[in-house]
C-alpha positions in Angstrom: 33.7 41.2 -19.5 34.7 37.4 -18.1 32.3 34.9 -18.4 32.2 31.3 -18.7 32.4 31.1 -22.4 35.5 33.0 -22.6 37.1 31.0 -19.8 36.3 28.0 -22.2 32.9 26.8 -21.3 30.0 26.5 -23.1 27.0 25.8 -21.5 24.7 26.6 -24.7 27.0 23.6 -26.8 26.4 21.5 -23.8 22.7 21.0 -24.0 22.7 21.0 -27.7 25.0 17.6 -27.3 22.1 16.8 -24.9 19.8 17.6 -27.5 21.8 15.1 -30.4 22.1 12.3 -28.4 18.6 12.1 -26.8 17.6 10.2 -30.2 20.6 7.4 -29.7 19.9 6.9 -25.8 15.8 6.3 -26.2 16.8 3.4 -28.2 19.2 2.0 -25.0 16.7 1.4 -22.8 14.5 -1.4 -20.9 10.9 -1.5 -19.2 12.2 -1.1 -15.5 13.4 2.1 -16.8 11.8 5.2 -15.2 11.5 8.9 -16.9 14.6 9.9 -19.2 17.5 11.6 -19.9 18.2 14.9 -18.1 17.5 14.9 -14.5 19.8 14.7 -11.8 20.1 10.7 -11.5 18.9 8.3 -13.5 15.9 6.1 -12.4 15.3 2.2 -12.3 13.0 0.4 -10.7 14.2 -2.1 -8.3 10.6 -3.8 -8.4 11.6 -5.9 -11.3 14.0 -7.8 -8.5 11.2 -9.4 -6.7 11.3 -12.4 -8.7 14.7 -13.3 -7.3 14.9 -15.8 -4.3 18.6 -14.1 -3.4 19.5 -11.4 -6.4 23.0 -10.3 -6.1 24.0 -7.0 -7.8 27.2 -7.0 -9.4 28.9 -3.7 -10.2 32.0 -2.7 -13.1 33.5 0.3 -13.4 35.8 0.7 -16.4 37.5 3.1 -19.3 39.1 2.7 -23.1 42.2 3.7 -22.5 44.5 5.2 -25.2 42.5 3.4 -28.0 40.6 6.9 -27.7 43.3 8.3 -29.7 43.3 6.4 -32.5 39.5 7.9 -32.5 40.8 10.7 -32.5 43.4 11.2 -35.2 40.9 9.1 -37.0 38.1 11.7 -36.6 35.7 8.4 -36.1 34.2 8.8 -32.9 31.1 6.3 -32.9 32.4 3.3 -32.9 34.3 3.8 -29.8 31.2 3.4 -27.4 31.1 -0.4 -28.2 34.6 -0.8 -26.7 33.2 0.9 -23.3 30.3 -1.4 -23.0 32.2 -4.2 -24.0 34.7 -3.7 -21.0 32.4 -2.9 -18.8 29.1 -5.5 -19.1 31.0 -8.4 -20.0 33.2 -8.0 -16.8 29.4 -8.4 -15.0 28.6 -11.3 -17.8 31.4 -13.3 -16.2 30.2 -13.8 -12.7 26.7 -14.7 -14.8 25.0 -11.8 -14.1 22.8 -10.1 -16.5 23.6 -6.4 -17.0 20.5 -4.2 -16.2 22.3 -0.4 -16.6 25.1 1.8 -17.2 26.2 5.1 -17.1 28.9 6.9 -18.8 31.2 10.1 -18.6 32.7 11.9 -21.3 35.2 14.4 -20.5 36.4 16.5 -23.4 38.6 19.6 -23.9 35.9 21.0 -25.9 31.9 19.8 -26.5 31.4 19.8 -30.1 27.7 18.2 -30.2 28.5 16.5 -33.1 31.3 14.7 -31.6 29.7 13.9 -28.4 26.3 12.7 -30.0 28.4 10.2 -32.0 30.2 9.0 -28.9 27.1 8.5 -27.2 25.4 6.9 -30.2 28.0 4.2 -30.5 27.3 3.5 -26.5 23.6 3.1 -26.9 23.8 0.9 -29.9 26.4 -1.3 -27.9 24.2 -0.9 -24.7 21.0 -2.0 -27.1 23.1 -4.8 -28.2 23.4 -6.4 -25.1 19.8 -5.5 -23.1 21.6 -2.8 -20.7 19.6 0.6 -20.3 21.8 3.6 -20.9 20.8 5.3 -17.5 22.3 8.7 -17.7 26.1 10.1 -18.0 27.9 13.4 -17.5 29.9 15.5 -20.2 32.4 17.8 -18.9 34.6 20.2 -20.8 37.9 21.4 -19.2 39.3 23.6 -21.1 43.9 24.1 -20.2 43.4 20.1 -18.8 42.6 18.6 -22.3 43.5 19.9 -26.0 40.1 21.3 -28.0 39.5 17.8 -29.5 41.0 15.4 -27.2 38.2 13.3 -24.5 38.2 10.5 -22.1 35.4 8.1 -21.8 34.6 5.7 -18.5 31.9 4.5 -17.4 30.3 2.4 -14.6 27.3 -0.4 -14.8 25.3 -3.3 -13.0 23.5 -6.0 -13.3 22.2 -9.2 -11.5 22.2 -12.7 -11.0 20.6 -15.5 -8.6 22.7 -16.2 -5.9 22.7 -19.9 -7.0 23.4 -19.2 -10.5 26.6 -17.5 -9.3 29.7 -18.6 -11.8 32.9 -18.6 -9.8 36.2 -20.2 -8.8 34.5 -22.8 -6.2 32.5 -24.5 -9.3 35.6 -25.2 -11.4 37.3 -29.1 -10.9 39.0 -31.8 -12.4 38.0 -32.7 -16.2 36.3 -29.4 -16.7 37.2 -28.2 -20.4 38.1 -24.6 -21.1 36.2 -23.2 -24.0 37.5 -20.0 -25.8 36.1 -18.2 -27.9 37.5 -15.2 -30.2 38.3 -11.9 -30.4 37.4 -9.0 -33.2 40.6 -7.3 -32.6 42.8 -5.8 -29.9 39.6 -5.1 -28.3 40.6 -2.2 -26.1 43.9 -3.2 -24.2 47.1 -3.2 -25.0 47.2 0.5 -27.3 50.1 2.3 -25.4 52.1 -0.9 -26.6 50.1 -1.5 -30.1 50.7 2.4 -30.6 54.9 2.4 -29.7 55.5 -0.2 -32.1 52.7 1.1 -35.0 54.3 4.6 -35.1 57.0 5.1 -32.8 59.0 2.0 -34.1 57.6 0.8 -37.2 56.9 4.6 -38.3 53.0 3.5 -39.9 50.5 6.0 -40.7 46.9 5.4 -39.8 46.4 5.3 -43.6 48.9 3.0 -44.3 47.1 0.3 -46.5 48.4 -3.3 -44.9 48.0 -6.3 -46.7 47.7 -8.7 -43.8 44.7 -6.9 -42.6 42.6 -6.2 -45.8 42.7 -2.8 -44.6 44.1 0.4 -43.6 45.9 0.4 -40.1 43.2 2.7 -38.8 40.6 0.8 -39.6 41.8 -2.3 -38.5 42.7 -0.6 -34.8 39.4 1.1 -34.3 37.9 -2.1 -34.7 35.3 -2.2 -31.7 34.9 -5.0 -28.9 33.6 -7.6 -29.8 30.4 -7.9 -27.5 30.1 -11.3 -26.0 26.8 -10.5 -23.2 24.1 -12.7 -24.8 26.3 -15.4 -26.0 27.6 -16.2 -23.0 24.0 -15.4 -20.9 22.5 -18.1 -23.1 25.5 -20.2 -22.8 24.9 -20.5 -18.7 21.4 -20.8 -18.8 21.6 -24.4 -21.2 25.2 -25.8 -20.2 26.8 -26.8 -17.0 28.9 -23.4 -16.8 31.6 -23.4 -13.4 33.4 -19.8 -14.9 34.0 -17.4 -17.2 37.0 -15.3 -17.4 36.9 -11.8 -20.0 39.9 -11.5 -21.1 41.4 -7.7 -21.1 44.4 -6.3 -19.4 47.1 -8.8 -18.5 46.1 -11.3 -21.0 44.3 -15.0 -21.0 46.5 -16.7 -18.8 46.3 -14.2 -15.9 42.7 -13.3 -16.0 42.0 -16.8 -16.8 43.8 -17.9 -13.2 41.4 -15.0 -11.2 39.0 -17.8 -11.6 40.4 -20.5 -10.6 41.2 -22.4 -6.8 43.8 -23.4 -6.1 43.0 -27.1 -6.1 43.3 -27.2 -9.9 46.0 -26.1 -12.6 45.2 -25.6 -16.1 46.8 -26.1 -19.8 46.2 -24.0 -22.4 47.1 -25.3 -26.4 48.6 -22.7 -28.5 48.1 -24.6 -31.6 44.6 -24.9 -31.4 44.0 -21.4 -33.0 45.9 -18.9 -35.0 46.5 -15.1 -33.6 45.0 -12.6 -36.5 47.4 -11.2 -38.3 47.4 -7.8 -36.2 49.1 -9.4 -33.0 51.3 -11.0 -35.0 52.8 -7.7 -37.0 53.0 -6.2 -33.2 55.5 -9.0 -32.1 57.5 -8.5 -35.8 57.4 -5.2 -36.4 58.5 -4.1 -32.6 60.8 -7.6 -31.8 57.7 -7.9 -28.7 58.5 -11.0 -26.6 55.8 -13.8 -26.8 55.7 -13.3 -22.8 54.8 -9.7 -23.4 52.6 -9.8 -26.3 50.8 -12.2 -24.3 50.9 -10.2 -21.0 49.7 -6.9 -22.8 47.2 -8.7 -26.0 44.3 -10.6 -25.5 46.1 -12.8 -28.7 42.7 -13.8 -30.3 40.6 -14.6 -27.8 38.8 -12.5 -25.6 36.5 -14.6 -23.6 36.6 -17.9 -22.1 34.3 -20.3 -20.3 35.1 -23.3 -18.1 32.4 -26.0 -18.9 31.7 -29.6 -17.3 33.1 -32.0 -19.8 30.2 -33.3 -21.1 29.1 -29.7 -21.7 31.7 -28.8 -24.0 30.1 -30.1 -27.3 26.7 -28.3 -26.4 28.3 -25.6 -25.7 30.7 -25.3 -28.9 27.2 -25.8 -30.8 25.6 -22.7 -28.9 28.2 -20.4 -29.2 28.5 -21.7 -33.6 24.6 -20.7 -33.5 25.1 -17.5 -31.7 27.7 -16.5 -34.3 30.4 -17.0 -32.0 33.8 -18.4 -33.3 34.9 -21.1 -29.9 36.9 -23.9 -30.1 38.3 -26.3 -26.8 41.3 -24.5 -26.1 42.8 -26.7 -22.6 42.1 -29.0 -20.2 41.8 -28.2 -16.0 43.5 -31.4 -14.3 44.5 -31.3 -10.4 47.4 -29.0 -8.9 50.8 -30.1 -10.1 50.0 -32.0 -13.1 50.1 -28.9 -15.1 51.8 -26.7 -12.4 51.0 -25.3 -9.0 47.7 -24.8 -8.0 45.5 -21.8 -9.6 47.8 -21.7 -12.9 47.7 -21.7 -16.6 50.5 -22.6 -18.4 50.5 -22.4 -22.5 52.0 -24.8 -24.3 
């Protein structure tokens, strides 16, 4: 006889994953939250935006990437949930809005509870982390379109801010200072190129025990996200705060100039931090252009905020108290002193 099992599926593993994770997702939650985990759609209740004037949703939909296969050969599959949150409620964090929910979608060659219940724990801790509710999700096994213990994780979330509390290009002018503030890691971009030059070229095994990092190679590139929601929440509610730019693929300098208009150009200053050693050994070990490496790495700093100029120092202070490395890191000036208009250049 065929059945579902034999063609792959199991239905019985399925809702004892449900079952593991239940404990992880009750702690991912907030007060506008409404019933739990299993039903058809997750519930929230849109009452709590009556205290807005103009509330304007903002919505991010984003993955890991290939940084799910150093999970994998790692066997290590809880810390990965950080890096989904990360890229997906800071991208809401930037525009200033605070993120309310999320959902997420596991698809896996194979549910082995286990496995899925650590994924999911590592997303509700990160969600906890940052005040988002982890709504609901969807685990699929497809057996013949991914290998027993290969997955994918994506997800989607949203959040809100006031329509006058809006961070955005049209704030940003002359004098403003550009505040960055730094990385954990390679956060989660980059991997297919961090992954070519680690084993491909350089011939490294996740065990490999490198100097430079204190570590083993592993451990240093499953090192989650660094989550920067609160920081920078708190950072626009007590400073003058015109942008904030979360730096993932395509590096500082291009998701830096999404924020920008084109009335302004700014500089960047290499000198005022030091890469950690990890970006470094990428560029050395695989003969990586600095153009690349910074096309493809966030270099060190994954998050930067445009302040008024008299903000900077209170800000610096904020972020030092929130546990938040930041340093001034450039300088926005009109279009053409630095080049054209809604550029960085690094220097």
């Amino acid at each position: 006889m065929t059945s579902y099992a034999s063609a792959g599926v199991s239905i019985e593993e399925g809702d004892r994953a449900v079952e593991l994770m239940k404990q992880w997702v009750a702690k991912a939650t907030r007060p506008e939250v409404v019933g739990g985990i299993g039903g058809f759609a997750g519930l929230f209740d849109a009452s709590a935006l009556k205290g807005y004037t103009r509330p304007l949703l903002a919505t991010s939909a984003d993955g890991v990437g290939t940084k799910v296969a150093i999970a994998q050969a790692m066997d290590r599959h809880d810390t990965i949930g950080f890096d989904l949150v990360g890229m997906l409620v800071d991208d809401l964090v930037v525009c200033g809005a605070e993120p309310l929910f999320l959902t997420d979608y596991i698809a896996t060659g194979k549910v082995v509870p286990e496995r899925i219940a650590d994924i999911v724990k590592g997303i509700a801790a990160a969600c906890a982390e940052t005040g988002t509710a982890l709504l609901g999700g969807e685990t699929a096994e497809h057996p013949g379109l991914l290998g027993p213990d290969e997955y994918d994780i994506a997800g989607s979330t949203t959040g809100v801010v006031e329509a006058d509390r809006l961070l955005g290009a049209e704030l940003v002018r002359e004098g403003d200072v550009v505040i960055a503030m730094a990385s954990s890691g390679l956060h989660s971009n980059g991997y297919s190129l961090v992954r070519h030059v680690f084993f491909d070229i350089a011939g490294w095994q996740l065990d490999r025990e490198v100097p430079e990092f204190g570590r083993t190679l592993g451990e240093e590139l499953l090192t989650p996200t660094r989550l920067y929601t609160k920081p920078c929440l708190a950072l626009a509610d007590a400073v003058e705060v015109h942008a904030m730019s979360h730096v993932t693929g395509g590096g500082l300098a291009a998701n830096l100039e999404r924020v920008l208009p084109d009335t302004v150009s700014v500089r960047l200053d290499r000198s005022s931090w030091t890469p950690a050693p990890v970006f470094t050994l990428v560029g050395e070990l695989g003969q990586v252009a600095q153009a690349d490496l910074d096309q493809a790495l966030n270099m060190g700093v994954g998050m930067v905020a445009i302040v008024a100029a008299d903000a900077a120092d209170p800000a610096l202070a904020l972020l030092a108290s929130q546990g938040v490395e930041a340093w001034a890191l450039g300088e926005v000036a009109a279009a053409g002193v630095h080049g054209s208009g809604g550029t960085v250049t690094l220097v």
